[in-house]
N, C-alpha and C positions, 0 to 999 in steps of 0.2 A: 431405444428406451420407449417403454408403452406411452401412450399418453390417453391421460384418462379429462372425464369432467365429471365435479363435483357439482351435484342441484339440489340448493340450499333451501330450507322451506321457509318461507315468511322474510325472506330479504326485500327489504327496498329503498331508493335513496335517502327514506325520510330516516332510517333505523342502520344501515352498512355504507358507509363511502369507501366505492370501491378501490382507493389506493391503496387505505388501509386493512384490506381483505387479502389484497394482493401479495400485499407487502408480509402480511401474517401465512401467506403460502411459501414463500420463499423462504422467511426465518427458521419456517420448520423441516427446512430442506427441499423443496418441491421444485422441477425445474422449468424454463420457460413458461411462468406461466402469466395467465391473461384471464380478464374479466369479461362477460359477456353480457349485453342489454342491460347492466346496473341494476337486474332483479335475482341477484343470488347464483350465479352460473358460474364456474370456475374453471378455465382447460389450462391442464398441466402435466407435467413427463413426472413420471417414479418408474422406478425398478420395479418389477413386476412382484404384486400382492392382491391379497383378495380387497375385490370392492367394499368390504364390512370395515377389514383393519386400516384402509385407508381412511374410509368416514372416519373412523374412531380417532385417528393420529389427529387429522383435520380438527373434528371438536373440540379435542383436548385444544388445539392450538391457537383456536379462537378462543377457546375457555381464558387462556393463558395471555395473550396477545391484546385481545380486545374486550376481555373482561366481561364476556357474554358470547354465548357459543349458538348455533342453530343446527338444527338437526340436518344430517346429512346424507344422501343418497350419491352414490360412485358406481360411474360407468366406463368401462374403456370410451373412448371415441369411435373404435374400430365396431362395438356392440350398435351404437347407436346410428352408425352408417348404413350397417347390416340390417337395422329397421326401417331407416329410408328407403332404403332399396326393395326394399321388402314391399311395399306400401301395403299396411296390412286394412287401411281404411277403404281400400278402392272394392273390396268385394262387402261391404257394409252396406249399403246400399241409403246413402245417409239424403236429409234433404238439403238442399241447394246451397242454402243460408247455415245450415248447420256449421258450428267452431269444433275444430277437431281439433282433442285433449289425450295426451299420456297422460297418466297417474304411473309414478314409479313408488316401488314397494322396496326395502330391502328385504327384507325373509318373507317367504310364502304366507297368504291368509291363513289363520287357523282354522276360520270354519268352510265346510264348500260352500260355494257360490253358483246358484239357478239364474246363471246369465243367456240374454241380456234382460236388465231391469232398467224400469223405467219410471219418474216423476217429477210430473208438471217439466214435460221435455227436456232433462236431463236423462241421457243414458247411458248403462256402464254398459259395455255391449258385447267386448268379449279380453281375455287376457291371456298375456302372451309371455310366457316365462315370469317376470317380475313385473310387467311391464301391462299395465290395465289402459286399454282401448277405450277414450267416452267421448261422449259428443253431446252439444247442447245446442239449443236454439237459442240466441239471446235475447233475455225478456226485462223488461226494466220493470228495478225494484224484487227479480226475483233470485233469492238465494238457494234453491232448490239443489241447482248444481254439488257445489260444495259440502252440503247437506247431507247429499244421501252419499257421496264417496266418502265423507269422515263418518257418514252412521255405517255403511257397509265395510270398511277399513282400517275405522280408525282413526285418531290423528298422526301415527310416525306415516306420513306419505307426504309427498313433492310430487305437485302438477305442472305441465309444460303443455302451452299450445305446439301442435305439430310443427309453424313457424320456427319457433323456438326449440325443438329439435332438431329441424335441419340446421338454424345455425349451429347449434353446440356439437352438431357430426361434423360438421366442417372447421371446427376450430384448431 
């Protein structure tokens, strides 16, 4: 059975305790599953379907369960392995100190995109299937980051430090 991970957007201890996230994956059939770093990460086995209708099964079931739903991004594990292995950051040529960030998307942007952009050392750099490549310098007090991926994308998108995608390949 495939096993996928759900990356939840805006999860964190103080708003999901993760038992009962868990527990809302299993009720709605879901198997073995597990929580990851307590910031919205979910790996779990289903019968194989597309990554959309399982977000969708998911929300409803948080809708349903926990009485508040977050928006949801679905990857195989075997997708997100194939990007680690991949390292598609190593030919970026990034600086030193730089934090190296996914942005996952579910459906393609609508509009094109003249990548890479950049501001106040946030940069969306390049993207790769569903899956947008950025990197930032960390600067205190500055939100720049965040900023220009929800003014370039939108808000339905989920971000994961590249740590944070190697765990969830591995789970």
């Amino acid at each position: 059975m495939p096993r996928y991970i759900a990356l939840l957007r805006g999860v964190s201890p103080m708003n999901a305790k993760m038992p009962e996230l868990k527990r809302c994956f299993e009720d709605a059939g879901f198997g073995n599953v597990r929580t990851l770093l307590s910031s919205g990460n979910v790996a779990f086995d289903s019968p194989k379907r597309s990554e959309l209708s399982l977000a969708r099964k998911i929300e409803a079931a948080m809708a349903q369960s926990l009485d508040r739903s977050f928006w949801t991004v679905v990857r195989p594990a075997s997708h997100l392995q194939a990007l680690i292995e991949a390292d598609p950051f190593a030919s970026l040529h990034l600086p030193e100190k730089a934090k190296k960030v996914v942005t996952f998307l579910r459906e393609p942007p609508t509009a094109r995109l003249a990548l890479p952009m950049e501001k106040n050392g946030a940069r969306i750099l390049a993207m790769r299937g569903l899956e947008i490549l950025t990197a930032y310098t960390p600067q205190p007090g500055n939100p720049a980051f965040m900023a220009l991926l929800e003014r370039t994308f939108g808000g339905e998108i989920t971000t994961r430090t590249w740590d944070t995608v190697r765990k969830c390949a591995a789970a």
